[in-house]
C-alpha beads as a LAMMPS data file, in Angstrom:
LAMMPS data file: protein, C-alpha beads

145 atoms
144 bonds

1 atom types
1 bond types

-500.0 500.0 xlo xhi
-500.0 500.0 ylo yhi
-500.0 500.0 zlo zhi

Masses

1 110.0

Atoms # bond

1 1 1 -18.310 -456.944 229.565
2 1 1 -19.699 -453.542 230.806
3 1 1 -17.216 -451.686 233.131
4 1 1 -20.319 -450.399 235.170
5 1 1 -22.829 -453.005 234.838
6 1 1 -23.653 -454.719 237.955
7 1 1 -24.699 -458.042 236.338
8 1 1 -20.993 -457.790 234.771
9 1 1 -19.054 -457.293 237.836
10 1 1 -20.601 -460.380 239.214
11 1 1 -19.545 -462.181 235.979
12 1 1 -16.083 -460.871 236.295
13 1 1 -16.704 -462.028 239.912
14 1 1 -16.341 -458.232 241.569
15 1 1 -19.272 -458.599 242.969
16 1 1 -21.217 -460.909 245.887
17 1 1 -24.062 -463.228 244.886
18 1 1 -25.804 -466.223 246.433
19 1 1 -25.386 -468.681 243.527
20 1 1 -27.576 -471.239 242.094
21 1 1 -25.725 -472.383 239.293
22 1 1 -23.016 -471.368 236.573
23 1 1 -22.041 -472.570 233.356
24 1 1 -19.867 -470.996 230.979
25 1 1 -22.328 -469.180 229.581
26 1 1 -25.184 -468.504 232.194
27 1 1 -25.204 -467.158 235.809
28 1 1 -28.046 -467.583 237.915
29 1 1 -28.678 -466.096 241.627
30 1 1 -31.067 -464.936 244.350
31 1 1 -32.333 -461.535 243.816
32 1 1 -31.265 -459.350 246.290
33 1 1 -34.409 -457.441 246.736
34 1 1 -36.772 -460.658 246.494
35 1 1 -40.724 -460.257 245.491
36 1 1 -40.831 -464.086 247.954
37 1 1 -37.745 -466.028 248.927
38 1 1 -36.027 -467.788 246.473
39 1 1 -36.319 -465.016 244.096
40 1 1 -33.871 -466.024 241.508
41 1 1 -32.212 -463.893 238.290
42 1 1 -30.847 -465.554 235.348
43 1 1 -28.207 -464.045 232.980
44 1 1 -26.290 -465.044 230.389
45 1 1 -22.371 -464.453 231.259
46 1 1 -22.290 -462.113 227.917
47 1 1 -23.566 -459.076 228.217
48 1 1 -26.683 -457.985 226.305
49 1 1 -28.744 -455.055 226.985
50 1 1 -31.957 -456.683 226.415
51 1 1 -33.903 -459.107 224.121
52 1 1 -33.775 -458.008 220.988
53 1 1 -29.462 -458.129 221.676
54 1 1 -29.012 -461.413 222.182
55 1 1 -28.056 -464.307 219.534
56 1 1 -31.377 -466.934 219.191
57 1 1 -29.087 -469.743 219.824
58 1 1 -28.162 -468.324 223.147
59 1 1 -32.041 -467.207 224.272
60 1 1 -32.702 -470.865 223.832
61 1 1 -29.957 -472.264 226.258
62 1 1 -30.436 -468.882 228.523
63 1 1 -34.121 -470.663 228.573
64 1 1 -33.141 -474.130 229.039
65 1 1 -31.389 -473.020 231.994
66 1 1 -34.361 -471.035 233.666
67 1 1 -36.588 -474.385 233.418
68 1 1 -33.861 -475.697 235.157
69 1 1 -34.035 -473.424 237.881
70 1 1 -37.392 -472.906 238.307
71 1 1 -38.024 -476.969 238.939
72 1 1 -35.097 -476.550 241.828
73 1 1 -36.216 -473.069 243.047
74 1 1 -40.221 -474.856 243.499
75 1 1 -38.878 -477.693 245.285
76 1 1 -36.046 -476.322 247.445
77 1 1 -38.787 -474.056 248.683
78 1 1 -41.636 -475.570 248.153
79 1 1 -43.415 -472.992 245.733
80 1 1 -46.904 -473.711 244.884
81 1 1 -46.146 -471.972 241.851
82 1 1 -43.673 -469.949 239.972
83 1 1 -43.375 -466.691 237.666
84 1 1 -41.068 -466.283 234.917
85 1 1 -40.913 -462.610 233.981
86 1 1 -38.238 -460.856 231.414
87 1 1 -38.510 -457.014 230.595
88 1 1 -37.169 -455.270 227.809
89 1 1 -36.747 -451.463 228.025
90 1 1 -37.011 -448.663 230.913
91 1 1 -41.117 -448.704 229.536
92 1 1 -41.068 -452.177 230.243
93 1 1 -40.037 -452.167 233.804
94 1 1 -36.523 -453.089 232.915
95 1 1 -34.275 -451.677 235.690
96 1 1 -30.670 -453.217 235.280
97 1 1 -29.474 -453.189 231.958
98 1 1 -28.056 -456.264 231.546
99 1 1 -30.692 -459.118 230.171
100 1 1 -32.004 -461.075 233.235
101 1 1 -34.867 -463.637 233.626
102 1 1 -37.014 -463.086 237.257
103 1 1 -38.049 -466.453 238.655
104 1 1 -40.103 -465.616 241.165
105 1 1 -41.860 -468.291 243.743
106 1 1 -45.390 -467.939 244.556
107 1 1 -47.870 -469.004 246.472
108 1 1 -51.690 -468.409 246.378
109 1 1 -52.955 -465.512 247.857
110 1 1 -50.005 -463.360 246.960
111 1 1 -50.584 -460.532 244.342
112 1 1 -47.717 -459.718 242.174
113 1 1 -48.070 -456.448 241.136
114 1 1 -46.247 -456.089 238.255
115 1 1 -46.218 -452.480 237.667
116 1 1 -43.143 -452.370 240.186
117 1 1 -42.624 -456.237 240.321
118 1 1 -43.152 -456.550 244.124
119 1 1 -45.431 -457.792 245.825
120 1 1 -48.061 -455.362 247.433
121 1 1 -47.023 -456.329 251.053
122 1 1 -43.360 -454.952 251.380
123 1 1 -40.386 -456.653 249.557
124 1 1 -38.756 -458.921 251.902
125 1 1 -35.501 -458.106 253.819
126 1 1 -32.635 -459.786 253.415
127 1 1 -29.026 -460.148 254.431
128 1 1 -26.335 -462.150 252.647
129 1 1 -26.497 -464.824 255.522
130 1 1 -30.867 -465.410 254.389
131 1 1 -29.699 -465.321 251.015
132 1 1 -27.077 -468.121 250.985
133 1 1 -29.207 -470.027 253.159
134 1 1 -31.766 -469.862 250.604
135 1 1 -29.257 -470.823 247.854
136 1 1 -28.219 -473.953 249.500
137 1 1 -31.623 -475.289 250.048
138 1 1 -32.548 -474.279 245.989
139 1 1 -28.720 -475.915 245.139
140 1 1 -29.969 -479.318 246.463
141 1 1 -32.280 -479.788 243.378
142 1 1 -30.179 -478.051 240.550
143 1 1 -28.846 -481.147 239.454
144 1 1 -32.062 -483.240 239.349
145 1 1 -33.819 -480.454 237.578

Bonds

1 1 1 2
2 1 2 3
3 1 3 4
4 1 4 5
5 1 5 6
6 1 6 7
7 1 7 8
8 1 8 9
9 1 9 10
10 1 10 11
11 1 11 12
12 1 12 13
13 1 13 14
14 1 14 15
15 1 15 16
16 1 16 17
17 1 17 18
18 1 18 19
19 1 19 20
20 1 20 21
21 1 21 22
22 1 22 23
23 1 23 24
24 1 24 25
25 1 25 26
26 1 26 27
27 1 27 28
28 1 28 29
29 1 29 30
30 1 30 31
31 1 31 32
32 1 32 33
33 1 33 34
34 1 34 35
35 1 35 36
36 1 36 37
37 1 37 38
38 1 38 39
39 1 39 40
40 1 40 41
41 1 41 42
42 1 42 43
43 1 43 44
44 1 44 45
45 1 45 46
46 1 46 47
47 1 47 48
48 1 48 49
49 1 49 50
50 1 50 51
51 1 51 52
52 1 52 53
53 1 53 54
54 1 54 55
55 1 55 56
56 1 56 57
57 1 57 58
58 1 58 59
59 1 59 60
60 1 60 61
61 1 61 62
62 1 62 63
63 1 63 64
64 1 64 65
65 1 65 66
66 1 66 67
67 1 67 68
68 1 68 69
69 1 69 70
70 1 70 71
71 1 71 72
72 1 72 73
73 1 73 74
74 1 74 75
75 1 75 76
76 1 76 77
77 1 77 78
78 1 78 79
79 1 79 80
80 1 80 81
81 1 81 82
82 1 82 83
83 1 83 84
84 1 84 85
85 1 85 86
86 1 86 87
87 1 87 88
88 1 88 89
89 1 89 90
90 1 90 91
91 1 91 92
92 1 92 93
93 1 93 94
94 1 94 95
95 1 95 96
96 1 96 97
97 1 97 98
98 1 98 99
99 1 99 100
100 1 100 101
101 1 101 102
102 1 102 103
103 1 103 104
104 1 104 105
105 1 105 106
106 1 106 107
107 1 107 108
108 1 108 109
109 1 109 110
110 1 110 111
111 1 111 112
112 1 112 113
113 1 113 114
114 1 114 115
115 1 115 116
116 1 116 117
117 1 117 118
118 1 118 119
119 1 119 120
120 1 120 121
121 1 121 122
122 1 122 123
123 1 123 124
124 1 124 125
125 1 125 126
126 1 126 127
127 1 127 128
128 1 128 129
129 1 129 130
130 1 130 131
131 1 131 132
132 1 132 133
133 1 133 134
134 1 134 135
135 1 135 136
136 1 136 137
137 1 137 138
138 1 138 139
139 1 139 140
140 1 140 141
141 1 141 142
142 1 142 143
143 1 143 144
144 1 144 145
């Protein structure tokens, strides 16, 4: 672990999240500065800086895992679609430097504009209460995913 990664600390549990599921290996939770609600940010428990870091054999269950969410985050909130995003490097719109997967609910009409990964109406606010609200009704579906 990274002593002042954020991702880390909520590894090492110093840190508040609204979960969506953990393994021993992967963490996955809403984004607290969500593009829609139900913004969700996977990580695997290990840190890696990016991509090009991380083992293949551990991409592959990092991936398994995001299906997995993204089938409960589109039902518990009834997406009509959803984005998976991953960015590698500052040039790449990578902001925490921990590898994460974005997967972000949408809905048609909205424009994702990916240059800052919002939306181009203003990011959503959100308190910890919205959040695990959100997490509970996404929860619900994790294990049927």
């Amino acid at each position: 672990m990274i002593k002042d990664c954020q991702f880390c600390k909520l590894v090492d549990k110093e840190g508040v999240a609204s979960s969506i599921y953990e393994d021993e290996k992967v963490m996955a939770f809403l984004d607290v500065k969500p593009v829609n609600e139900g913004h969700t940010l996977v990580i695997p428990k290990t840190h890696y800086e990016n991509i090009y870091e991380i083992p293949e054999d551990e991409i592959a269950y990092l991936y398994k895992i995001v299906k997995k969410v993204a089938v409960a985050v589109k039902k518990g909130i009834n997406a009509e679609g959803i984005s998976v995003t991953q960015h590698n490097e500052r040039a790449a719109l990578q902001r925490v430097f921990h590898l994460h997967v974005h997967v972000i609910p949408r809905y048609e009409g909205d424009r994702l504009a990916m240059r800052s990964l919002h939306t181009v109406q203003d990011i959503q606010d959100t308190n910890r209460e919205k959040l695990d609200a959100t997490a509970r009704k996404i929860k619900a579906y994790i294990k049927h995913a």
